[in-house]
Each structure stands twice: as structure tokens, then as C-alpha cells.
FIMI-739033 format. One record per residue: y, x, z of N, C-alpha, C in turn; residue in one letter; residue number from 1. Coordinates in steps of 0.02 Angstrom, whole numbers, plus 50000, padded with zeros to 5 digits. Atoms other than C-alpha are relative to their C-alpha. Layout:
N
SITE    n_y    n_x    n_z   ca_y   ca_x   ca_z    c_y    c_x    c_z  rest   nr
SITE      Y      X      Z      Y      X      Z      Y      X      Z     A  NUM
...
This chain:
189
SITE    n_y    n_x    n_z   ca_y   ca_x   ca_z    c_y    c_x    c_z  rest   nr
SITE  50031  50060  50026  39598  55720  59666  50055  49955  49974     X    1
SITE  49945  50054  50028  39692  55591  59552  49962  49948  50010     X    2
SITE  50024  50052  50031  39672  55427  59522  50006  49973  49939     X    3
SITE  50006  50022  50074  39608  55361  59362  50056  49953  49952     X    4
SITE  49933  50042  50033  39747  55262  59256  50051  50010  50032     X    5
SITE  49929  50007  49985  39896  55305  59343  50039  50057  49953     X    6
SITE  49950  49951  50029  40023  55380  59261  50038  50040  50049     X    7
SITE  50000  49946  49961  40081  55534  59271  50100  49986  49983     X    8
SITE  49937  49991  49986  40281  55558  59302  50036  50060  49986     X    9
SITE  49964  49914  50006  40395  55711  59247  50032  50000  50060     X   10
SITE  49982  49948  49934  40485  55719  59425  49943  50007  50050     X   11
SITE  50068  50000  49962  40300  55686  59525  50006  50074  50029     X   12
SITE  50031  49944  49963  40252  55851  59548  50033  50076  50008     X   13
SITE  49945  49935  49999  40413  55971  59522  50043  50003  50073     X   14
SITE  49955  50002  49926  40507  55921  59713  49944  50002  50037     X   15
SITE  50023  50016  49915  40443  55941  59874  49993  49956  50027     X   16
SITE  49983  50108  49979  40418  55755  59955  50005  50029  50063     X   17
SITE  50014  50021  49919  40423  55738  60146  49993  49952  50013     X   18
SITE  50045  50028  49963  40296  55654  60232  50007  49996  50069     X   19
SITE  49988  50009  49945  40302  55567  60379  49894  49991  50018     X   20
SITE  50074  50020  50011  40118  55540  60444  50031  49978  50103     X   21
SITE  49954  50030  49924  40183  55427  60613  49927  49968  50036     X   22
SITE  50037  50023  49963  40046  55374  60735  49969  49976  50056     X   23
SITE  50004  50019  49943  40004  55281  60882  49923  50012  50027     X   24
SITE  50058  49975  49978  39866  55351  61007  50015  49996  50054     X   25
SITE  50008  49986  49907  39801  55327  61192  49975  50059  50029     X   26
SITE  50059  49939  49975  39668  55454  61207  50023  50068  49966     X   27
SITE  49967  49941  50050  39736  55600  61082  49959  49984  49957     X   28
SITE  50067  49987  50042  39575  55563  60963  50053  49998  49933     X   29
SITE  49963  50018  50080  39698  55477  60832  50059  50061  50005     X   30
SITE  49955  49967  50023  39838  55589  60851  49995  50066  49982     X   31
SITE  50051  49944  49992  39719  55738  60828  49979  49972  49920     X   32
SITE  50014  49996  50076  39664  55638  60648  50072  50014  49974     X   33
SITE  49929  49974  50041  39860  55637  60604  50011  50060  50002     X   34
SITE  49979  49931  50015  39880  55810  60621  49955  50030  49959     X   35
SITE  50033  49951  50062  39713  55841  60512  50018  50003  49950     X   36
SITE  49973  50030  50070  39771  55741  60386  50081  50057  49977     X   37
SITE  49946  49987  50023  39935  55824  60401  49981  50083  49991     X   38
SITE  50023  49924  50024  39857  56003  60388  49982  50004  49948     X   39
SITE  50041  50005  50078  39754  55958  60242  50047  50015  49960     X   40
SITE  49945  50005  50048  39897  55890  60158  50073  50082  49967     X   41
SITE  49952  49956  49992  40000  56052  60204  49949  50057  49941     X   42
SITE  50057  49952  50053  39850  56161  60115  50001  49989  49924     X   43
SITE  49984  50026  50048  39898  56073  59950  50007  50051  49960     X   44
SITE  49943  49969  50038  39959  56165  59799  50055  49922  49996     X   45
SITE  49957  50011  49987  40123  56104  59797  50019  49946  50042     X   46
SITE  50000  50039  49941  40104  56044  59975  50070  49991  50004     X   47
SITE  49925  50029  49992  40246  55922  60029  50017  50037  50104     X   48
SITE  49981  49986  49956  40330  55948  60193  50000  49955  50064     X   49
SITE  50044  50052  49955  40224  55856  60335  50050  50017  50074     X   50
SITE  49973  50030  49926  40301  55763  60487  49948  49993  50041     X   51
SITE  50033  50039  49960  40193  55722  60637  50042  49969  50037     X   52
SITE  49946  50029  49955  40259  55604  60746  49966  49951  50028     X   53
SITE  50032  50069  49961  40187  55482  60882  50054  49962  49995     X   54
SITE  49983  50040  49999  40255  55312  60861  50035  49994  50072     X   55
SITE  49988  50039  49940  40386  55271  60975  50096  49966  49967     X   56
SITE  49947  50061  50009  40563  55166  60983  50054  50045  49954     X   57
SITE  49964  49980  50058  40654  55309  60889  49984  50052  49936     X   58
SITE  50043  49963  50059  40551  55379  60770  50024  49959  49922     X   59
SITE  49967  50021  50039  40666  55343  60604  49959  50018  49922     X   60
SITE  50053  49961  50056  40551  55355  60445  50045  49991  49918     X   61
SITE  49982  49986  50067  40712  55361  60322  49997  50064  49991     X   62
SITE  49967  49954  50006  40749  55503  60245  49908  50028  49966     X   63
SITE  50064  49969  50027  40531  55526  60191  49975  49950  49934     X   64
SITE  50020  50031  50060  40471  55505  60034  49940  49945  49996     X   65
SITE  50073  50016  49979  40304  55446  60100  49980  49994  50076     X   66
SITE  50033  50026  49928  40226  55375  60257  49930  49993  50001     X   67
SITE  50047  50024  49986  40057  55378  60318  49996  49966  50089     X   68
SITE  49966  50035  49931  40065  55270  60468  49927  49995  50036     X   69
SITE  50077  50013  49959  39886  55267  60591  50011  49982  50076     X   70
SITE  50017  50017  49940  39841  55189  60735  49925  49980  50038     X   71
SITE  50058  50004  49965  39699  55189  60879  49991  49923  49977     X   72
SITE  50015  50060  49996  39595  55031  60877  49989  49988  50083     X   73
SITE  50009  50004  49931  39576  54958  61043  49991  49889  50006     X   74
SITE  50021  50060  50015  39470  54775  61060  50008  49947  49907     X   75
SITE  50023  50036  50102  39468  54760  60846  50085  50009  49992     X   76
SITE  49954  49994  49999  39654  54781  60870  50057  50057  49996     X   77
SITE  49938  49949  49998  39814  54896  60816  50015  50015  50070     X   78
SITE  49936  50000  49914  39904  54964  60970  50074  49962  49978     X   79
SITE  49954  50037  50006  40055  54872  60979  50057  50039  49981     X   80
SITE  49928  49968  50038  40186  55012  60950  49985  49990  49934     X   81
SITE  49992  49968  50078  40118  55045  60770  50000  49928  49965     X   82
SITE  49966  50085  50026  40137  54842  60726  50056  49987  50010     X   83
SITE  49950  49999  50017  40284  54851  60786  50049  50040  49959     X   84
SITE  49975  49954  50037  40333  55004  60695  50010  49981  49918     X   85
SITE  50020  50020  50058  40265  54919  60542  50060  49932  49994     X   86
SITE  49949  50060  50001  40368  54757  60570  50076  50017  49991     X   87
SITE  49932  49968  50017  40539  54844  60624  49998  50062  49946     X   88
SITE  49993  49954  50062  40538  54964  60463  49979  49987  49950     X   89
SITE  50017  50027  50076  40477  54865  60331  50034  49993  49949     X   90
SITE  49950  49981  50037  40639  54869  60253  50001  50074  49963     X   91
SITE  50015  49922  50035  40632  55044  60237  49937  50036  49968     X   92
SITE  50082  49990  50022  40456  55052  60208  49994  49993  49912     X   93
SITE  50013  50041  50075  40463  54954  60039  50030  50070  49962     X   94
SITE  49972  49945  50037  40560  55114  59969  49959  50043  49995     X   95
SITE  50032  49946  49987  40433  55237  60006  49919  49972  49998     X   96
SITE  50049  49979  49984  40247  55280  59973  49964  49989  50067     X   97
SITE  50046  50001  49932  40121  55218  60129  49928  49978  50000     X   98
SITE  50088  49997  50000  39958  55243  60159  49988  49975  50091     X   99
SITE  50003  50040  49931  39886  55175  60324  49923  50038  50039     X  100
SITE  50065  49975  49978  39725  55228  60428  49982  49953  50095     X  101
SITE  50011  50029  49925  39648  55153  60598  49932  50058  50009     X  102
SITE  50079  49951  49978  39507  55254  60713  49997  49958  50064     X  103
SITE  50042  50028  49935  39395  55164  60823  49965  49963  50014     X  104
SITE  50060  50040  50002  39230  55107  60779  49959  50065  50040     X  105
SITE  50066  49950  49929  39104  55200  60944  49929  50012  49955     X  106
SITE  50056  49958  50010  38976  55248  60820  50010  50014  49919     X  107
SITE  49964  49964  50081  38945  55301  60628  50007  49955  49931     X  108
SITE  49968  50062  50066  38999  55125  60538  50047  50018  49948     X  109
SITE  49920  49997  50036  39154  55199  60481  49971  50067  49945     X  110
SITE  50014  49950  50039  39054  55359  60403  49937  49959  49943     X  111
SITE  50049  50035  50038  38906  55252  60332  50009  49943  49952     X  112
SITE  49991  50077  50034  38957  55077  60295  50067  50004  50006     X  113
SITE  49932  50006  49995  39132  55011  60231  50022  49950  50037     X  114
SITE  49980  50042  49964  39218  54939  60368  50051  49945  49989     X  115
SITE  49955  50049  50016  39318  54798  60351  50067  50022  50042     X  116
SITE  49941  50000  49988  39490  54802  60387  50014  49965  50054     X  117
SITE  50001  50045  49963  39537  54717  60550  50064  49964  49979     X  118
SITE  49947  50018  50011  39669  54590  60552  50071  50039  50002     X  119
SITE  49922  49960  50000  39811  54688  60631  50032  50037  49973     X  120
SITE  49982  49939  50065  39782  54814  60524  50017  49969  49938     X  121
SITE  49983  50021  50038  39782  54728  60387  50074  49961  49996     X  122
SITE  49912  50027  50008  39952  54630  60413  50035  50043  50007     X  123
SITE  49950  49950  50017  40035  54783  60461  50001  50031  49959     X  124
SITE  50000  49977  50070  39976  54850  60298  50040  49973  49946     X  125
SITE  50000  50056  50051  40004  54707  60188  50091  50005  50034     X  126
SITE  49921  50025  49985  40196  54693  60277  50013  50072  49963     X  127
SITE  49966  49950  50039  40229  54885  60205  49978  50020  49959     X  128
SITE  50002  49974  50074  40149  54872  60072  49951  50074  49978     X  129
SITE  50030  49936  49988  40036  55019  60102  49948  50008  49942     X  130
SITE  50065  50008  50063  39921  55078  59955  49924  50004  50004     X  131
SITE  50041  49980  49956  39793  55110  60067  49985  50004  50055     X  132
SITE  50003  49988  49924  39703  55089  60223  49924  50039  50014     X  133
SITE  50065  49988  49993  39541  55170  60283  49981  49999  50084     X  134
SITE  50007  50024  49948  39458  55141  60433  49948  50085  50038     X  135
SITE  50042  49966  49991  39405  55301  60529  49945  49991  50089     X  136
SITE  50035  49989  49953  39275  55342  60671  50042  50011  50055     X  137
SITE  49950  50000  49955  39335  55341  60848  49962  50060  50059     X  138
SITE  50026  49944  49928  39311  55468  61004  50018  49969  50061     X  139
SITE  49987  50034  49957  39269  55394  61158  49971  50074  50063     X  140
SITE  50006  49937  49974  39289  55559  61277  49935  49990  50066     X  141
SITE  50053  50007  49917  39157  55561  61463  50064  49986  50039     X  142
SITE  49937  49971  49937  39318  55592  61563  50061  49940  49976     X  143
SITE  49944  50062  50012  39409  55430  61478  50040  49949  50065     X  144
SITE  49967  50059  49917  39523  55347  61609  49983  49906  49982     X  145
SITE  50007  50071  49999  39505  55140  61643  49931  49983  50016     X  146
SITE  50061  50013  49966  39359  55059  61699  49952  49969  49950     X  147
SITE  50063  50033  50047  39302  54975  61521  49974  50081  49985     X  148
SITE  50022  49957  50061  39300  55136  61426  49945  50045  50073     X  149
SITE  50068  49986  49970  39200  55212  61591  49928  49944  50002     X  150
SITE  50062  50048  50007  39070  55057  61593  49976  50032  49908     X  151
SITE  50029  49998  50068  39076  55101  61377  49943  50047  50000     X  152
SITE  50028  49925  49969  39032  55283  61437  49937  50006  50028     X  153
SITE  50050  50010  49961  38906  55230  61560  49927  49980  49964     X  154
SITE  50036  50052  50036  38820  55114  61423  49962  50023  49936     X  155
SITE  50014  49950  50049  38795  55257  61302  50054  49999  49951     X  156
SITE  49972  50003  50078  38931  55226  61178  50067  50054  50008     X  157
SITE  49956  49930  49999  39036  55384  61224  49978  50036  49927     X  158
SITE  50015  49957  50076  39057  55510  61086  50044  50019  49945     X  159
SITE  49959  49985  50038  39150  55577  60961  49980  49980  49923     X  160
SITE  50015  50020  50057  39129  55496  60785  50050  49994  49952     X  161
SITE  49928  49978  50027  39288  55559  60701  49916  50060  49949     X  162
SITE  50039  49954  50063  39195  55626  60520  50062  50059  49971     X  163
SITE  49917  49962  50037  39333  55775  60467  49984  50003  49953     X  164
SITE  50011  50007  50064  39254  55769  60289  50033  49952  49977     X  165
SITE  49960  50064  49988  39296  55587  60278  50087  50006  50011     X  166
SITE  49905  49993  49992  39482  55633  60340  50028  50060  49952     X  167
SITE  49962  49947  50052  39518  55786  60237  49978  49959  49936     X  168
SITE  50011  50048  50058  39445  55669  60078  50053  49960  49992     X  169
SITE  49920  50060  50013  39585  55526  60115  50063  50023  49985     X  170
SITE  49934  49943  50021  39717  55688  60127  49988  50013  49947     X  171
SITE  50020  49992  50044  39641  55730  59971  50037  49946  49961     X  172
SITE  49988  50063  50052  39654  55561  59890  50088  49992  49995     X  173
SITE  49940  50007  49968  39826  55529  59973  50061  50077  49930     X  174
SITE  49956  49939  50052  39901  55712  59878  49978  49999  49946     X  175
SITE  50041  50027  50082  39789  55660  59701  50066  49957  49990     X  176
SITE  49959  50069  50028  39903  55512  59701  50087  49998  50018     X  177
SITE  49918  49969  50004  40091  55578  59760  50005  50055  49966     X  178
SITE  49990  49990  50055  40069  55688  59636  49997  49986  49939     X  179
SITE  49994  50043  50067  40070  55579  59508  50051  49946  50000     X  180
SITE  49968  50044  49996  40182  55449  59562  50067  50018  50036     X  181
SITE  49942  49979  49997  40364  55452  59565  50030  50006  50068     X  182
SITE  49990  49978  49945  40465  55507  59700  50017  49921  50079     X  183
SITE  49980  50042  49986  40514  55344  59767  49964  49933  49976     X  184
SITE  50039  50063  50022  40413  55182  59757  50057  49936  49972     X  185
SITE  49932  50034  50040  40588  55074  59728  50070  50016  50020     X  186
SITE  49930  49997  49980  40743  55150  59710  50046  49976  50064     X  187
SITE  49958  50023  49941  40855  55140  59862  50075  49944  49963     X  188
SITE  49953  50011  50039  41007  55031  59760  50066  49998  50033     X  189
């Protein structure tokens, strides 16, 4: 899939990029979408060379052409590593391609209706500049540890609402549009 008016680039689609796809998760649900995404992406013709990586204090995202950065939601909110991840690397961020994703609306808002962006997400977007965010479905397991997500459980709102159509589509969109756009969003100088 491309997107419409962008131009196309003579080095775009002749190198290999590497992809970081970095993500913060409690339950595994989200770090389970980063690896779809990063399979999809790998299924490509001239698939780039996909990172997974849970967010933590040394997870270094120079050296990738591209970042997709995701994190669980938890009370309308980022987890706190991947804001901070977003904050400390924004320097390096600005050089590189980033796309963004959150999971963790308990039923099928995120497949039906377009969800709004929450704040956190949104500022840690808006700080790197990300070309994209999408908001996916969340999995709230029976066997979840803590005592809200058992009361959630109890209350009916368990469940798995992770759409993989929906996520292989954004991998989709995501490889439409780094192949078209140059290797580097601004020169390192």
C-alpha cells in the first residue's frame, strides 16, 4: 500500500532499512502486536530488517532507519517506560521514520469506531514526530494478576480484542510508505 502524493525517491526502495519496532507491555498482549507487526513487515517484498525490543533503560534506537514505538494503555494512559523512551530519544528520533501504536480499549471501539488518541500518547507522538499513531484493541486475559484487572474480569470486560487484520493493515500502510520515502527523515549533519 502507498500513500497518495508522496513522492517517490531513487534510494527508497533499493537498501534494506532497519526497523526498530520498541514496545512497552505488562500482560504480553502488546508485545505479541509488536512482533505481528514485525512479521508482517518481514513478509514484505523488499522486507527491511525488523528489531523487536521491549522498552527498557538500554534499548539504543540509533543506528535504525525507522521506529515504530507501542505501548499498553493502562487507565487512558502510556506506560511510563515508553514516555520516557519517547522523551529521552527524541534527539535521535527526529532523524528517523516513526510510527507509533497504543492497545487497550476492553472491547471493539478500536475495530469499529476511530478512537481518539489519548493524551500521553499523543505527546509522546507529537515529541518524535511520529507519522502515525493508531490505537489498537486490548487483551484482558481470565488469569490477569492485580485485583482491578480481576474485578474488570469479574465484571465481564475480559477478552481479547486485538483485531490482526487491523494490525497487519498498519504493517501494510507503515511498508507502502518507507518505501517511498527516503532513507532518513533528516540527515544526521
Amino acid at each position: 500500500m502507498t500513500t497518495p502524493g508522496m513522492p517517490s525517491t531513487p534510494d527508497a526502495p533499493h537498501h534494506a532499512r532497519n526497523v526498530l519496532v520498541a514496545y512497552a507491555s505488562r500482560g504480553g498482549a502488546t508485545a505479541e502486536i509488536a512482533r505481528w507487526l514485525a512479521e508482517r513487515l518481514r513478509g514484505e517484498e523488499d522486507a527491511p530488517e525488523v528489531t523487536v525490543a521491549e522498552i527498557s533503560d538500554d534499548l539504543d534506537p540509533s543506528g535504525y532507519d525507522a521506529v515504530i514505538l507501542g505501548s499498553a494503555l493502562y487507565e487512558g494512559r502510556w506506560m511510563r517506560s515508553a514516555s520516557r523512551f519517547a522523551r529521552r530519544h527524541r534527539h535521535e528520533l527526529e532523524h528517523v521514520w516513526v510510527w507509533a501504536f497504543s492497545s487497550g480499549p476492553l472491547d471493539d471501539s478500536a475495530t469499529t469506531d476511530e478512537v481518539l488518541i489519548t493524551h500521553s500518547a499523543d505527546r509522546a507522538t507529537r515529541r518524535v514526530l511520529a507519522r502515525d499513531h493508531v490505537t489498537f484493541g486490548g487483551r484482558l486475559a481470565p488469569d490477569s494478576r492485580g485485583w482491578l484487572a480481576h474485578a474488570m474480569v469479574e465484571g465481564g470486560h475480559g477478552g481479547d480484542f486485538r483485531d490482526r487484520a487491523q494490525i497487519d493493515a498498519y504493517a501494510d500502510q507503515i511498508a507502502g510508505e518507507l518505501s517511498m520515502l527516503p532513507r532518513l527523515r533528516h540527515p544526521v549533519l
